[in-house]
C-alpha positions as a LaTeX table, in Angstrom:
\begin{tabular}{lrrr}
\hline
Residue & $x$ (\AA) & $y$ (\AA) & $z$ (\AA) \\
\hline
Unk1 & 22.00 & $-59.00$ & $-163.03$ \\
Unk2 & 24.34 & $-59.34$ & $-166.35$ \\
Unk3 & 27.11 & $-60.23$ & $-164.53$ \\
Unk4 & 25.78 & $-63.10$ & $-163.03$ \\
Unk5 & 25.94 & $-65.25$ & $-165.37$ \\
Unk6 & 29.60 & $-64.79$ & $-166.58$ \\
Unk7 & 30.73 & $-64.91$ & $-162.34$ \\
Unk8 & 29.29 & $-68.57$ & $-162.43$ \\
Unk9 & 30.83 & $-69.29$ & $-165.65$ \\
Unk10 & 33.95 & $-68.29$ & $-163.95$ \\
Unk11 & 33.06 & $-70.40$ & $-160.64$ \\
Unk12 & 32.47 & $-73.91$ & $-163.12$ \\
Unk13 & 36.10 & $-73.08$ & $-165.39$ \\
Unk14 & 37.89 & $-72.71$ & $-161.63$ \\
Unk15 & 36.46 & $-75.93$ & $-160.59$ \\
Unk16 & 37.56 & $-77.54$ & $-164.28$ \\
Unk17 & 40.75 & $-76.21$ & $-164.14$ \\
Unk18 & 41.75 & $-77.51$ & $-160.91$ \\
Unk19 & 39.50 & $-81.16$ & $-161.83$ \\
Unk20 & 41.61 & $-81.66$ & $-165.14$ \\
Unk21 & 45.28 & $-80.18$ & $-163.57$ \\
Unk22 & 44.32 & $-82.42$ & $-160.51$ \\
Unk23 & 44.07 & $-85.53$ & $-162.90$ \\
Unk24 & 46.91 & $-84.26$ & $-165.03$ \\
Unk25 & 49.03 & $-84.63$ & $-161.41$ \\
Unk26 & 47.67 & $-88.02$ & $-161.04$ \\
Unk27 & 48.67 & $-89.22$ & $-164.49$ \\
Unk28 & 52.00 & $-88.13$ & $-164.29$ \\
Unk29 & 52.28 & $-89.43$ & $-160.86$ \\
Unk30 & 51.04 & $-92.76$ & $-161.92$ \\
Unk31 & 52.93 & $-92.74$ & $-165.35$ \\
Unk32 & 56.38 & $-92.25$ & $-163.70$ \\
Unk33 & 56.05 & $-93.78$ & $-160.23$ \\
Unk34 & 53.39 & $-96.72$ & $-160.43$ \\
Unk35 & 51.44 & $-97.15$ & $-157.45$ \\
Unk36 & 53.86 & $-94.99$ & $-154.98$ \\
Unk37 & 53.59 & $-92.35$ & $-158.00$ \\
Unk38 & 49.89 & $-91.73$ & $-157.98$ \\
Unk39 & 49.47 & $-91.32$ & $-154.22$ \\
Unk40 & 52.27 & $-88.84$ & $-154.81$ \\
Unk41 & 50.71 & $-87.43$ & $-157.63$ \\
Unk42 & 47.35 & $-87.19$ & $-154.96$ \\
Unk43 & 48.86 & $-85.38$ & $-152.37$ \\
Unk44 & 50.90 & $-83.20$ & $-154.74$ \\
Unk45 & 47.33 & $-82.20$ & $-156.47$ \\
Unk46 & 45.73 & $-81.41$ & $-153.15$ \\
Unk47 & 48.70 & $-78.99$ & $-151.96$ \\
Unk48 & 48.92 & $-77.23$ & $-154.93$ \\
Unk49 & 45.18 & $-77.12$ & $-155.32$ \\
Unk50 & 45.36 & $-74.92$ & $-151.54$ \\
Unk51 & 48.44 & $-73.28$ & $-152.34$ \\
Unk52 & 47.24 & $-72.05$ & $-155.84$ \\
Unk53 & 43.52 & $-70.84$ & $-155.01$ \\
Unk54 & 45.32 & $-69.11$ & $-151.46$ \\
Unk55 & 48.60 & $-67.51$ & $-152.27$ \\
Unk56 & 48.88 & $-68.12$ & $-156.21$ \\
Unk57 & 48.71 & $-64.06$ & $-156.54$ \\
Unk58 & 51.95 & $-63.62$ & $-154.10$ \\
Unk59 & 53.79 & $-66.35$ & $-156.20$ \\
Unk60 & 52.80 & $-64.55$ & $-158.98$ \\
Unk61 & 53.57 & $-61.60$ & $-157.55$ \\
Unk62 & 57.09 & $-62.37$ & $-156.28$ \\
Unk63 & 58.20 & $-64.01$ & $-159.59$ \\
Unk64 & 58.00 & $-60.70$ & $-161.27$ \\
Unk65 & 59.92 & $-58.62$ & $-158.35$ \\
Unk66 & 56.53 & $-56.67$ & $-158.14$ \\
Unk67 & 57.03 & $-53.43$ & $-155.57$ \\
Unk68 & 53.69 & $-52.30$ & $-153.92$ \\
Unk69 & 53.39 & $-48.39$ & $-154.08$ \\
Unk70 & 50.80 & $-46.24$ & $-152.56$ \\
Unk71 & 48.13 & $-43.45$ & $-152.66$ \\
Unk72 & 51.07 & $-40.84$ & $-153.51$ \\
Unk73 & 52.04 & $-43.13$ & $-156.48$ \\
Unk74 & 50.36 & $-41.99$ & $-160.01$ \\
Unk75 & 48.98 & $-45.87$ & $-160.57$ \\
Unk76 & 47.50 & $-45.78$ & $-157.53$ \\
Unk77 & 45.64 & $-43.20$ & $-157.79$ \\
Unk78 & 44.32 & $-43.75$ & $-161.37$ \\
Unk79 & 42.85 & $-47.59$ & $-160.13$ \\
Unk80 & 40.94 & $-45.49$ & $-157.21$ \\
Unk81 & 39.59 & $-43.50$ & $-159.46$ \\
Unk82 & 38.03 & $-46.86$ & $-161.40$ \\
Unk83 & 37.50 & $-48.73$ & $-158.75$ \\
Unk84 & 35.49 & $-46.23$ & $-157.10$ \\
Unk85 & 33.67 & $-45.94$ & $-160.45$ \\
Unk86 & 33.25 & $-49.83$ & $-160.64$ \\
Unk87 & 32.40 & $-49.95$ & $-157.33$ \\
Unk88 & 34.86 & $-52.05$ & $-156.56$ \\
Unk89 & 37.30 & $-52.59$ & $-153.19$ \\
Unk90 & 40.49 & $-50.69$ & $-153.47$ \\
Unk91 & 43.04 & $-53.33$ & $-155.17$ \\
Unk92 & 46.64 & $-53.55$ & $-154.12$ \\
Unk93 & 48.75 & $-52.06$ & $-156.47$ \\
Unk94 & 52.06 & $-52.90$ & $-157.99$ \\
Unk95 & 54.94 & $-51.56$ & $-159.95$ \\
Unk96 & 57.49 & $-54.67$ & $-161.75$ \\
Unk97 & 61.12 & $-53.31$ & $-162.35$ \\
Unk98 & 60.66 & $-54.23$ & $-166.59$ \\
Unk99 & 60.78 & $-51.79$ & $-168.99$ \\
Unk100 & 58.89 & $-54.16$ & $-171.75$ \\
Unk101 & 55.57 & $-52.37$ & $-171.21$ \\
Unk102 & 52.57 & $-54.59$ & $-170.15$ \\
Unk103 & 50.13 & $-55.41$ & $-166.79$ \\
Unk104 & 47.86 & $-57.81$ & $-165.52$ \\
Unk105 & 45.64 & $-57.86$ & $-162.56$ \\
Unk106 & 46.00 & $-61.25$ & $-159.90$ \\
Unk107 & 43.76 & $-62.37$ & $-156.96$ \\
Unk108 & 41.21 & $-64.78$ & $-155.63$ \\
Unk109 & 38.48 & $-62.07$ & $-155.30$ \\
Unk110 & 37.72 & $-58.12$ & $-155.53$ \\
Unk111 & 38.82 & $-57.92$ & $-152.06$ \\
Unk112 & 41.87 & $-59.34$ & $-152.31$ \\
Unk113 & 42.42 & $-58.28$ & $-155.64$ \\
Unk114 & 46.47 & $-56.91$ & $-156.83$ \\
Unk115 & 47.24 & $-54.92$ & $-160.20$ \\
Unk116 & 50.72 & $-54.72$ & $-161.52$ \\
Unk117 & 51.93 & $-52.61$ & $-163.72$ \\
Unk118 & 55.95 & $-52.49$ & $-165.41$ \\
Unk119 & 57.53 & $-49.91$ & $-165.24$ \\
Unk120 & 57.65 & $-49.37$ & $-169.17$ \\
Unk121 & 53.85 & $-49.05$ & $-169.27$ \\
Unk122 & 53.69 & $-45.95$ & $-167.06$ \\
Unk123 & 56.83 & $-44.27$ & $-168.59$ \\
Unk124 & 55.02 & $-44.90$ & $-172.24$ \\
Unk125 & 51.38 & $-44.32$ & $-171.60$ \\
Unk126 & 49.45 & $-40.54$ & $-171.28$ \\
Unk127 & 46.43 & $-40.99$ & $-168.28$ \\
Unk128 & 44.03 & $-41.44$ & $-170.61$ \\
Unk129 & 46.34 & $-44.89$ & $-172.26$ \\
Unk130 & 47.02 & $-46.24$ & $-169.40$ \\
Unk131 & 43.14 & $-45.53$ & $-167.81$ \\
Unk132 & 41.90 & $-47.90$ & $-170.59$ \\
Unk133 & 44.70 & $-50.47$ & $-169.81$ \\
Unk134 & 43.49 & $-50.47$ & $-166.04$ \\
Unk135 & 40.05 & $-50.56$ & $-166.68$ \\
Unk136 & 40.55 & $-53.60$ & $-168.65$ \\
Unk137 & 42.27 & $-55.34$ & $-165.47$ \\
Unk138 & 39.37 & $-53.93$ & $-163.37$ \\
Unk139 & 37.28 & $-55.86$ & $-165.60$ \\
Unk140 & 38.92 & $-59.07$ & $-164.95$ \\
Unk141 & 38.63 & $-58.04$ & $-161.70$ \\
Unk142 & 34.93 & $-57.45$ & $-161.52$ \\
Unk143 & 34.13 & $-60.72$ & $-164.17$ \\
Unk144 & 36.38 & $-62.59$ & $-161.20$ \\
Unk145 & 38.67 & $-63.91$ & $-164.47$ \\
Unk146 & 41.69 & $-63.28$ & $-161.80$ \\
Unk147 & 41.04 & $-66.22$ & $-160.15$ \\
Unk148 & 41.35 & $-68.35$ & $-163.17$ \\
Unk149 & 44.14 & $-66.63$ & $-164.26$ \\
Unk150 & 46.32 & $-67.05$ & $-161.01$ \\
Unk151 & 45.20 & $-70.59$ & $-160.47$ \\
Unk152 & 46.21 & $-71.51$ & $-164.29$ \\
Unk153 & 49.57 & $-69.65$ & $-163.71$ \\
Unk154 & 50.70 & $-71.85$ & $-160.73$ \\
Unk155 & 49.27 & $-74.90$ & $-161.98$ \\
Unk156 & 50.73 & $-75.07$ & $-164.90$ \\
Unk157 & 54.32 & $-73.66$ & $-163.70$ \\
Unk158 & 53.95 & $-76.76$ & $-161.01$ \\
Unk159 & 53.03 & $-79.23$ & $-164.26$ \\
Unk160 & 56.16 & $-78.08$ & $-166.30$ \\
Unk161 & 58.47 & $-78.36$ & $-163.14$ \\
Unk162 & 57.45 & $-81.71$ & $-163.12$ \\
Unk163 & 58.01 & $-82.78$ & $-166.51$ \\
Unk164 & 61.34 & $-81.10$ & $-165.89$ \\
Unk165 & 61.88 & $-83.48$ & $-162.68$ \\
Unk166 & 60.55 & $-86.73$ & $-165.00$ \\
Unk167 & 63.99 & $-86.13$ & $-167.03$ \\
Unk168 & 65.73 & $-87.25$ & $-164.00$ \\
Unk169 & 63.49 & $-89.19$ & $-162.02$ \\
Unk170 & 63.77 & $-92.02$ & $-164.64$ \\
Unk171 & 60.47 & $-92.96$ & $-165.39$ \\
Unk172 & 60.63 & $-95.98$ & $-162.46$ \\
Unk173 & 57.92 & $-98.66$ & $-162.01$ \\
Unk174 & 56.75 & $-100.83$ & $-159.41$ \\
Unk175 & 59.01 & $-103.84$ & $-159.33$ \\
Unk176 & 55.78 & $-106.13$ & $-160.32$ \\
Unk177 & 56.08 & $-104.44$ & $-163.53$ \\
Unk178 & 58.68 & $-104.79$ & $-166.48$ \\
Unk179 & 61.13 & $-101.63$ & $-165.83$ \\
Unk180 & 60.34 & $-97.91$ & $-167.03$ \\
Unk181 & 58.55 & $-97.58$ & $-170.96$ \\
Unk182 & 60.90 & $-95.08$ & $-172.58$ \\
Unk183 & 57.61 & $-93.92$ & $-174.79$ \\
Unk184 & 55.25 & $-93.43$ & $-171.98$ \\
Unk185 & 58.21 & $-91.23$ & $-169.88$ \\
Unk186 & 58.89 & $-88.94$ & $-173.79$ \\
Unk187 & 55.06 & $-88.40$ & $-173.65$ \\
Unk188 & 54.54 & $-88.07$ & $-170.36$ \\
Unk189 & 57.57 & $-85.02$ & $-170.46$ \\
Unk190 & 56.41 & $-83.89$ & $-173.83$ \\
Unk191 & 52.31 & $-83.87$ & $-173.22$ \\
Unk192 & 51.98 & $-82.46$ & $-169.88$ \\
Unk193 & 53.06 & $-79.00$ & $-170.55$ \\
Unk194 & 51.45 & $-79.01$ & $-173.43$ \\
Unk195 & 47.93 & $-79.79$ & $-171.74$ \\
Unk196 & 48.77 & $-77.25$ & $-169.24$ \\
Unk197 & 49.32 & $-74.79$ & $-171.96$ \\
Unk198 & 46.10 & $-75.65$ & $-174.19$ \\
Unk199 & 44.19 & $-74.94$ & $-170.90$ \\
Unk200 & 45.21 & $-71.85$ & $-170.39$ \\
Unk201 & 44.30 & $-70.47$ & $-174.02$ \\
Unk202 & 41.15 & $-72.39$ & $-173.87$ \\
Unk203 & 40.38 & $-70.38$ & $-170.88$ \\
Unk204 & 41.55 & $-66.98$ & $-171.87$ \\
Unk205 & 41.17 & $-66.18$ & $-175.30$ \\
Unk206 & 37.66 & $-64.73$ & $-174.85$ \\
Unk207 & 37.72 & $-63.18$ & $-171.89$ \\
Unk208 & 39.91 & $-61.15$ & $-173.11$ \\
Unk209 & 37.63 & $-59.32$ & $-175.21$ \\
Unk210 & 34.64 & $-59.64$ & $-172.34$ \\
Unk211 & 37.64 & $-57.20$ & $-170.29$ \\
Unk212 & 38.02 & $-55.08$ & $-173.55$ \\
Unk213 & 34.46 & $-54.23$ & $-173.71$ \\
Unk214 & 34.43 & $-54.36$ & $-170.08$ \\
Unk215 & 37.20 & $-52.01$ & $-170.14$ \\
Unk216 & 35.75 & $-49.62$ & $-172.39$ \\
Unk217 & 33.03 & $-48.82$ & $-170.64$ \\
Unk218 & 34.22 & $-47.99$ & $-167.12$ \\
Unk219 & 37.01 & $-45.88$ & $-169.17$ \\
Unk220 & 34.02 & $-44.16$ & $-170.88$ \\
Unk221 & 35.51 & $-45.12$ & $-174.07$ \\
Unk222 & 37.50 & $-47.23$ & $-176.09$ \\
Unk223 & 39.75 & $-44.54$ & $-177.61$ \\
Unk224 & 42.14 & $-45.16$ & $-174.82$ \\
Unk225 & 42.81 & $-48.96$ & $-175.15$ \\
Unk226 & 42.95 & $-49.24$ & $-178.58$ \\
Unk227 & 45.69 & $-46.88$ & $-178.47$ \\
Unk228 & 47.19 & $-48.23$ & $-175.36$ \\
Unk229 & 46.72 & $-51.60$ & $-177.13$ \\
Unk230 & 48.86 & $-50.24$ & $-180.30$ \\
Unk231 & 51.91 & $-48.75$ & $-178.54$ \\
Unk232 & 52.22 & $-51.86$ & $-176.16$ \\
Unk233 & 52.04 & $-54.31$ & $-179.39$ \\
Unk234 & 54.70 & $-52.45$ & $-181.13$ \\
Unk235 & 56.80 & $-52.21$ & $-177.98$ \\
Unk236 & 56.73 & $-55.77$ & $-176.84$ \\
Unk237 & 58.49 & $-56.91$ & $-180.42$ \\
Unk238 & 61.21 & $-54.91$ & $-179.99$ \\
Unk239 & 61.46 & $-55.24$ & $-175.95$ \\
Unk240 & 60.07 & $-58.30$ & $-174.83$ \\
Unk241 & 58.74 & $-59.26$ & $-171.26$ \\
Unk242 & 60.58 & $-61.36$ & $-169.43$ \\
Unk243 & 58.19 & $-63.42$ & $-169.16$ \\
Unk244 & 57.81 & $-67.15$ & $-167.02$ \\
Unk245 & 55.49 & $-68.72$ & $-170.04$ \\
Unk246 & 53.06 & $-70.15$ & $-167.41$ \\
Unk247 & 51.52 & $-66.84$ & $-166.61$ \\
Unk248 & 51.50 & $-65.19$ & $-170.40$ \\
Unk249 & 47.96 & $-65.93$ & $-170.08$ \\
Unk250 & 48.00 & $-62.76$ & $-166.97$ \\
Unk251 & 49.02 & $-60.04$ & $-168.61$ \\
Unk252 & 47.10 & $-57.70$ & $-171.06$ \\
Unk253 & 49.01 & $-58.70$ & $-174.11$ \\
Unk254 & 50.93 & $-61.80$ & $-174.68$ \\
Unk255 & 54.46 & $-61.04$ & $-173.37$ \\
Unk256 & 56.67 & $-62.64$ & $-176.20$ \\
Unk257 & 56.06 & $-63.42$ & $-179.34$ \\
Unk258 & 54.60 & $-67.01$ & $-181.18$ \\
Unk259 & 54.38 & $-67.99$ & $-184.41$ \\
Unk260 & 53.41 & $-71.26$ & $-186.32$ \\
Unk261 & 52.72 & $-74.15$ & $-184.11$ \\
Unk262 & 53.30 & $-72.36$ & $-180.98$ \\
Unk263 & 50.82 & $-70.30$ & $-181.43$ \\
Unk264 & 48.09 & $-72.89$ & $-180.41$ \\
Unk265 & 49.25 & $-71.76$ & $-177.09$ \\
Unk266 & 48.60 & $-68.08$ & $-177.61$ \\
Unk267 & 46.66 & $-66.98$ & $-174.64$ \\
Unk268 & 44.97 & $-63.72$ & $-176.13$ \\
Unk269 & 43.29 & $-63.07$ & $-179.43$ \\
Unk270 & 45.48 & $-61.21$ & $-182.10$ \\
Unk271 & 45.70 & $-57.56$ & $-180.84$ \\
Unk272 & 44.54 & $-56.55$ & $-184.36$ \\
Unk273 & 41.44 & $-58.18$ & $-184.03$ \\
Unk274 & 40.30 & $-57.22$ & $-180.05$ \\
Unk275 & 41.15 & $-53.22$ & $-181.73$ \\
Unk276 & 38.40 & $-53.90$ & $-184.83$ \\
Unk277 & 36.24 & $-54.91$ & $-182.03$ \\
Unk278 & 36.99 & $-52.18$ & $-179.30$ \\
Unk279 & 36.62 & $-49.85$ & $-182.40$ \\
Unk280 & 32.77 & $-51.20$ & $-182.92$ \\
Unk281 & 32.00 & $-49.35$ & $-179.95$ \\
Unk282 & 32.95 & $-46.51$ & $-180.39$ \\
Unk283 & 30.82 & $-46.33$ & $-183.52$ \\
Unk284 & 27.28 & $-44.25$ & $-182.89$ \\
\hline
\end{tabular}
């Protein structure tokens, strides 16, 4: 079986990402609290390690203000239609009060799978636009990328909350030791975040074009994405996604824009680039 392969793939990155955001917990545990830090920084890892892999997909969920709809709703009833084709469970399905246009698809597994949608996307895309856009979530879905993604998202939104928290915490040591190091605290807020966000791209970038292809095929085309892709690109620079940055790695196309530097964090390919290659098959 094809897929096989790439759902074990999936299984080791799950069990990396939590290994390395685990130790990431540890370090800053250890970094600003000493001893009484890194037991901290222990049980911390371990909650958020259950609370990510069970309800990361309502956190994620909930952030956005995402309203469930059903069978009567039009985005319902076009992910049926895939997921029967797939043959895939029925996902849950969501509408988020934005009008930047964009969706992503959240979950541990195909049976407890979610796809959102903003409200911009339907108003802006025909059937057969927003049939490629879905079919590219159902992808994730069925390459179990969802996983990943929700995991990352709530790890690394609980890593930048606690860089935030190091500002105030002060960076204390155990009294054996000679006060805070100023250095160690800067890197320790400055670092962490950044690690979180280098995971995420790491882990993203090419499964995004696995879900194009993906995509394309349970669509029974490309034509549909690429121009899905196209109106949501141009869209998204002149109304932007409000967007937590810890799950810009979820959605089908980055929600905000980065440039220089910052983008080392991009999470997706450039748009240009995943429509050259949706575009190679649709050649005979």
């Amino acid at each position: 079986m094809p897929g096989v392969p790439l759902i074990m793939s999936n299984t080791v990155k799950t069990a990396l990402l939590l290994g390395v955001m685990s130790a990431l917990f540890l370090f800053l545990g250890e970094a600003l609290g000493g001893a009484q830090g890194l037991v901290f920084g222990f049980v911390f890892a371990a909650l958020t390690n259950f609370v990510s892999y069970w309800f990361s997909d309502k956190i994620v969920l909930k952030m956005y203000g995402a309203q469930e709809v059903g069978p009567d709703h039009r985005l319902f009833r076009i992910v049926a239609g895939l997921a029967r084709r797939a043959g895939l469970p029925q996902p849950r399905c969501y509408v988020i009060p934005q009008a930047s246009p964009n969706a992503f698809a959240t979950g541990r597994n195909p049976e407890h799978a979610a796809v959102a949608a903003t409200e911009g996307i339907l108003q802006m895309l025909d059937d057969e636009e927003l049939e490629g856009v879905l079919a590219h979530e159902l992808a994730h879905v069925k390459h179990r990328d969802i996983l990943i993604s929700s995991i990352a998202a709530t790890l690394a939104a609980a890593i930048m909350m606690i860089s935030r928290f190091a500002m105030f915490w002060g960076g204390s040591r155990d009294n054996d030791r000679e006060g805070s190091n100023p250095l160690a605290l800067l890197a320790t807020i400055i670092l962490a975040p950044v690690a979180a966000m280098l995971i995420q791209a790491a882990i993203s970038r090419s499964r995004e074009y696995d879900a194009d292809a993906g995509g394309a095929t349970l669509a029974g085309g490309p034509l549909g994405l690429v121009s899905a892709l196209k109106k949501i690109e141009a869209a998204s620079r002149v109304v932007p996604l409000d967007a937590n940055p810890a799950t810009a790695h979820m959605f089908i196309i980055k929600p905000f824009s980065l440039s220089g530097l910052t983008s080392l964090f991009s999470t997706h390919p450039p748009t240009e680039l995943r429509i050259q290659a949706l575009l190679e098959l649709a050649r005979p």
